[in-house]
Every structure is written in structure tokens, then in C-alpha cells.
C-alpha positions in Angstrom: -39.6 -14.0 6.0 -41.3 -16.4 3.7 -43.8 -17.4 6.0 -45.0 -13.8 6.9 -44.9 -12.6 3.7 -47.5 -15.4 3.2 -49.5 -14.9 5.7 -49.3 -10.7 4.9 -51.0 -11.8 1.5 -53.2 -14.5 2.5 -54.7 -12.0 5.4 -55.1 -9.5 2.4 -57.2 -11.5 0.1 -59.5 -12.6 2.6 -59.7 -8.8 4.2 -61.0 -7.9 0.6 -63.7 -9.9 1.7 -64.6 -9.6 5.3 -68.0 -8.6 5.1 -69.5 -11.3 2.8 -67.1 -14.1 4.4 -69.3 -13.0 7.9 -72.5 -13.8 5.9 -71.6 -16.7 4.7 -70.4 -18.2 7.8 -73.0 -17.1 9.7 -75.8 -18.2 7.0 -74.2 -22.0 7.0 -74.3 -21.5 11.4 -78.0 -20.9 10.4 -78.5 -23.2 8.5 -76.8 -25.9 10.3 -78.4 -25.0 13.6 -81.7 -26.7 13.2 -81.8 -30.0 11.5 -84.9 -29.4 10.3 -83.6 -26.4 8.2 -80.4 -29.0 7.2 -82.3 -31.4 6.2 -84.4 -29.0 3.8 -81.4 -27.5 2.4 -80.0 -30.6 0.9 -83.5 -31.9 0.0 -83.9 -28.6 -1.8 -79.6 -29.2 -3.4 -80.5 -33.0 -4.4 -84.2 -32.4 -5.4 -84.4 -29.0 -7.0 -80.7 -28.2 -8.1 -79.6 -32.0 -8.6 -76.5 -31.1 -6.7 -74.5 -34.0 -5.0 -75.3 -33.4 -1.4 -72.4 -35.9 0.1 -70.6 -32.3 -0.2 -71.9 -30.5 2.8 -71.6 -27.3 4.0 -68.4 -26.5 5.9 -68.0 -24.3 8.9 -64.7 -22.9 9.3 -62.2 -22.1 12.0 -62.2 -18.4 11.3 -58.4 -18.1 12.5 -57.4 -20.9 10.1 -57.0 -19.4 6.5 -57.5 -22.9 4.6 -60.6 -24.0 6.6 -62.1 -20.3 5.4 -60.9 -21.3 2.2 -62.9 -24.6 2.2 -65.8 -23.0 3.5 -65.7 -20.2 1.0 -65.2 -23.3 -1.7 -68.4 -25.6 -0.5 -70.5 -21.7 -0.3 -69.8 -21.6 -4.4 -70.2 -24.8 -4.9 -74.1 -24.5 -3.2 -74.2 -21.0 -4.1 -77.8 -21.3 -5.9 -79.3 -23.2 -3.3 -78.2 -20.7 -0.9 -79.3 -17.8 -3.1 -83.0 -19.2 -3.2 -82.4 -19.9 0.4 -82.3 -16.7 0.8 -85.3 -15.7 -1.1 -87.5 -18.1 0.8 -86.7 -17.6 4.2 -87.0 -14.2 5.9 -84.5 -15.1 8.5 -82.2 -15.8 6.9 -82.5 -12.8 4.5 -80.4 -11.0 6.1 -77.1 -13.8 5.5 -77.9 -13.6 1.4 -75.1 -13.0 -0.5 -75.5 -10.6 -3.4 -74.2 -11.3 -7.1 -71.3 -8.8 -6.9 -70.4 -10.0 -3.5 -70.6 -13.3 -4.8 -68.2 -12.7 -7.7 -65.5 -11.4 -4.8 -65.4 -14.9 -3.3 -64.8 -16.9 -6.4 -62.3 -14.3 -7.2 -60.8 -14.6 -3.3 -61.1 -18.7 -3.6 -58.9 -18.1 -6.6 -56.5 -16.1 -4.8 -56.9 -19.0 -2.0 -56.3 -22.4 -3.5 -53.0 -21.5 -5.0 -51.7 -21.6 -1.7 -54.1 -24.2 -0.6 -53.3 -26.5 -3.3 -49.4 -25.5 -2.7 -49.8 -26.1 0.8 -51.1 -29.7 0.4 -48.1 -30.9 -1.7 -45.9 -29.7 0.5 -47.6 -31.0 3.7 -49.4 -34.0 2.7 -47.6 -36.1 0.1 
């Protein structure tokens, strides 16, 4: 019972948030399809944004709920690169992310790492 009850509210949030989850995952496919365009992104994170670029954008396994999470969580976390991404590139105009839509997943990556973070006590330590 607890377990579906879980997964009832975890399929919730990110329903909330189908549409720009799809963008985002299919920007960082973009992205991440062309090493050319990878290795411009982080030079753009380092150079421009001075973000650390050992974090990379993750992919996720759209049936797995905490690799979504991560994804979402490494999308914030390069959200302005992305953004000007976005303004730059005409292909990949049509993966931008706007700033309400952008709000929803930090307020869905909320909703997410409680259970993310509960998971890993319980499965890791």
C-alpha cells in the first residue's frame, strides 16, 4: 500500500510537468548528440557562466522517477547556460524552457528529492 501510494504521488508531481520535462530531455539529447555542440556547451558553462563543468548533463531513464529527478536537478543547476543556449541556436529553439516553466521544475525537484533523498538512506547506507 505504501509503495503505491508512493509511486501514485511521485507519478503526480512529475505529470504536473510533462511537457517541459520532454524539452528538457530532449534539449540535453541535442545537446549531447554532437560533440561539437558538447563541447561548446561546457566551454560556454566554464568560460562564460564559471560553472563547474565536472557536473554534466544527465539523460534520464524516463521510466525511472529518480534518474528524471537527477536530470531535472543537473537542468537547474545549468539552467542559464541552457537559457542562452537557447537564444543562440535556432535548433534548438524549439527545446528552450521558459521562466514559468522553469519555476515548475524547481518546484517539482522539490517535490522529488524528498523522496530521493529518503530513498537513498534507506537503500544505500
Amino acid at each position: 500500500m505504501v509503495y503505491s501510494l508512493k509511486n501514485y504521488f511521485l507519478k503526480a508531481g512529475l505529470e504536473l510537468a510533462d511537457d517541459v520535462v520532454d524539452k528538457i530531455r530532449n534539449g540535453i539529447k541535442y545537446i549531447k548528440k554532437s560533440g561539437i555542440r558538447r563541447k561548446r556547451f561546457y566551454d560556454i558553462a566554464a568560460k562564460s557562466f564559471h560553472l563547474n563543468v565536472i557536473k554534466k548533463l544527465h539523460q534520464d531513464v524516463c521510466v525511472r522517477w529518480n534518474s528524471t529527478y537527477l536530470m531535472l536537478e543537473y537542468a537547474l543547476y545549468f539552467k542559464d547556460v541552457l537559457d542562452y543556449w537557447g537564444q543562440r541556436d535556432k535548433d534548438y529553439q524549439i527545446f528552450a524552457v521558459s521562466d514559468e516553466e522553469w519555476s515548475n521544475v524547481a518546484i517539482v525537484c522539490k517535490f522529488l528529492k524528498v523522496f530521493y533523498d529518503v530513498i537513498c538512506v534507506f537503500f544505500w547506507f
